[in-house]
N, C-alpha and C positions, 0 to 999 in steps of 0.2 A: 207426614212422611215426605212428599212432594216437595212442601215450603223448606225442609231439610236438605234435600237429594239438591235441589234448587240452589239452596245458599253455599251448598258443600263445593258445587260447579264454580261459581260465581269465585270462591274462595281460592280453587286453584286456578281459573283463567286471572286471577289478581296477582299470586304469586309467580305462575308462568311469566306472565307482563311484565313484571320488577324483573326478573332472571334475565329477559330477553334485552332488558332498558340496559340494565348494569353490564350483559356482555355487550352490547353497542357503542354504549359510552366507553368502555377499554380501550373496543377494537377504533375509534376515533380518535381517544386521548396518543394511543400507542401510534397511531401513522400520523398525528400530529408532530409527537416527538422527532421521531426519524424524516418528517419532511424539514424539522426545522435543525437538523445534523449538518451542516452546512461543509462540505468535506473538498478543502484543494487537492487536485493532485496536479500536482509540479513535475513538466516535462524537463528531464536535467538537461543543463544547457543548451545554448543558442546555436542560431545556424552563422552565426561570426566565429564563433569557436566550439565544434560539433562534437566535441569530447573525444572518446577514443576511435581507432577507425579499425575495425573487423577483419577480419583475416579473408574476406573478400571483399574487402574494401569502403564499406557502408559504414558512413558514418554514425555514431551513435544516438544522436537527437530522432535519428529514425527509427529506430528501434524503440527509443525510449516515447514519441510520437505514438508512436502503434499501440503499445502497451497502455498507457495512460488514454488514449481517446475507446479502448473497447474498456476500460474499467469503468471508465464515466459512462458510459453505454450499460451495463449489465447493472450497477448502480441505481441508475435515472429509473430503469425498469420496474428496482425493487421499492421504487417512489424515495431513495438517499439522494436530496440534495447537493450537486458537485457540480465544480467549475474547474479549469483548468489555468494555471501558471505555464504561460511558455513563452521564451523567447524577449525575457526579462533581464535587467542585469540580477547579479546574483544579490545583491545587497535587499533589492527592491522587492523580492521572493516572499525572503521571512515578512516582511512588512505590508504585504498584501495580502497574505494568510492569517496575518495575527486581527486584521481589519474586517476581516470575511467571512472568517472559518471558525470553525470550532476543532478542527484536525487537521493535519496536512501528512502527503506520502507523495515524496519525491521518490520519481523513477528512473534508472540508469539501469547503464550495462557496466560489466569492469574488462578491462584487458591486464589488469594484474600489474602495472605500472611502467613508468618508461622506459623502462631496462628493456621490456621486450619488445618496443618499435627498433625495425629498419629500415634503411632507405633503399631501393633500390638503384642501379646506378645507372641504368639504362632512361630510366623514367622518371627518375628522384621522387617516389609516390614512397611515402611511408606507409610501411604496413608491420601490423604485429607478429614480431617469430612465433611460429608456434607452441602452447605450452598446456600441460597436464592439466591443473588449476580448473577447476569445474565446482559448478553449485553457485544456488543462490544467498547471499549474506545481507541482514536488516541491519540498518545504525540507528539508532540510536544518541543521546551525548547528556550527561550529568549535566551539561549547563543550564539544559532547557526545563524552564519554569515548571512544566509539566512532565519532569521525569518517570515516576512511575504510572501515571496514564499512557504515555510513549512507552514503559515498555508492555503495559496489556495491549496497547494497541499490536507491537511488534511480535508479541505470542501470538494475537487469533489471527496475523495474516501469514506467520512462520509455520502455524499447526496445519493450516489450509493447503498450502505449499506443499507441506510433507503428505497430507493427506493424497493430492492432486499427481504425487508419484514422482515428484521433483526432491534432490536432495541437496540436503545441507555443505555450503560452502567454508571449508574447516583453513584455505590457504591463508588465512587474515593473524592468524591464532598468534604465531610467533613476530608479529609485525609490529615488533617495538619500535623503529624509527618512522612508522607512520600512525605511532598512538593508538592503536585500534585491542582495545581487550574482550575476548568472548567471556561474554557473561551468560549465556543460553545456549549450550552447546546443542539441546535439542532442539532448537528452532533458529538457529543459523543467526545469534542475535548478539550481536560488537558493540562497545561503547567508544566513538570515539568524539573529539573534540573540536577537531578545526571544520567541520562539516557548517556554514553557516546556515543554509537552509532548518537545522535543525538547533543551533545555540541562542539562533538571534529570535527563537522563536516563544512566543507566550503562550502556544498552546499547544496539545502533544502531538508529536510529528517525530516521522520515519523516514530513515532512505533506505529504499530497496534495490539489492543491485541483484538481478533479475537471474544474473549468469555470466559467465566469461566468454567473450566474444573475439579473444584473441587464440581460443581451442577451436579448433573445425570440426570438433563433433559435437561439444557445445552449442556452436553457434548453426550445426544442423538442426540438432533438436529443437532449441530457441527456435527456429523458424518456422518447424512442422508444428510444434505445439503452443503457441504464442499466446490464441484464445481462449484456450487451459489453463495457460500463467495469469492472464488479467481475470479469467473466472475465478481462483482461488486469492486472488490479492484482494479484488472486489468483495467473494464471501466474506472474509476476514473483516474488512470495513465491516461489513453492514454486522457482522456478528458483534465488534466491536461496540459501535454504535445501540446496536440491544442494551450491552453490556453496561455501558456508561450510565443508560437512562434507567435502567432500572437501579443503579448503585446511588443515584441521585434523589 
């Protein structure tokens, strides 16, 4: 009975062992994957041409700066490998992500287009009239090799968005002379085409335009809630990133 009781022991600390080896080896093989995710994110344009300028006057590379260095921060944390594009020409973008990365997510703000800058006449400082126009909007573009990877990626960072209490940007919708068609109405998700960060690109990639920065209630909130925006874009990666590896 002993020599029994004995090998019965012996039998399950054996089986236990395997259990405990196999969840090891997972939980390794799993953050091996996601270390080797290799994820740009592209601050939109330079400080020679700082994109649009805010209705208090901040140019947009700062905004767009801000956002992109705490995603890479809450990222890094979650052990997703990322680097940052900034201050690049635009050409040189796609072509150091497609080099590097396995993903890329360009980030911007939008002021909703030229019509709404003026000048001032005392100061000649352009700044944006103010407008309605609110929410955040993903592109997306058919061109890119990796269309429908681009757009899972542009779901789980739209769903996260919506989750985070931030809504959907619907002004894009009727914008036939700037190409942009919604194709995800619930996750704020456009397809457009001249965007080259994302055509000139062989791997799936997004541009997130965070919010409209030519509204003054927008671009309050945008400022009170900024590492809330990069929390839920950053989720989204990394859900993303789950997502691929295990599709794989």
């Amino acid at each position: 009975m002993t020599t029994c009781f004995l090998g019965s022991q012996q039998r399950r600390k054996g089986k236990l062992f395997k259990i405990l080896s196999i969840l090891l080896i997972l939980l390794l093989v799993s953050n091996f994957k996601i270390a080797n995710a290799d994820i740009a994110v592209d601050v939109g344009h330079t400080y020679a041409k700082p994109g649009a300028i805010s209705i208090l006057g901040i140019p947009e590379i700062f905004y767009n700066k801000e956002v992109a260095e705490k995603i890479k921060e809450k990222l890094e944390c979650s052990g997703v490998c990322v680097f940052l594009i900034e201050d690049k020409q635009l050409h040189k973008r796609p072509e150091i992500a497609n080099q590097f990365a396995t993903a890329l997510v360009s980030i911007h703000h939008d002021s909703v287009g030229k019509e709404s800058k003026r000048v001032s006449k005392k100061s000649k400082k352009v700044t944006p009239t103010p407008v309605n126009a609110s929410g955040f909007s993903i592109f997306i573009s058919k061109l890119n090799a990796q269309y429908n990877d681009s757009l899972r990626l542009a779901k789980c960072i739209g769903a996260e968005l919506i989750d985070a209490g931030f809504l959907v940007g619907l002004y894009h919708k009727n914008s036939t002379k700037r190409q942009r068609l919604l194709v995800g109405k619930c996750f704020g998700i456009y397809r457009a085409y001249k965007f080259v960060v994302l055509k000139n690109t062989t791997i799936p990639a997004v541009l997130v335009e965070c919010g409209v920065i030519s509204n003054p209630k927008e671009e309050e909130m945008l400022n009170q809630n900024r590492d809330r925006m990069a929390s839920a874009i950053a989720l989204g990666i990394a859900r993303y990133v789950g997502y691929i590896e295990v599709q794989r």
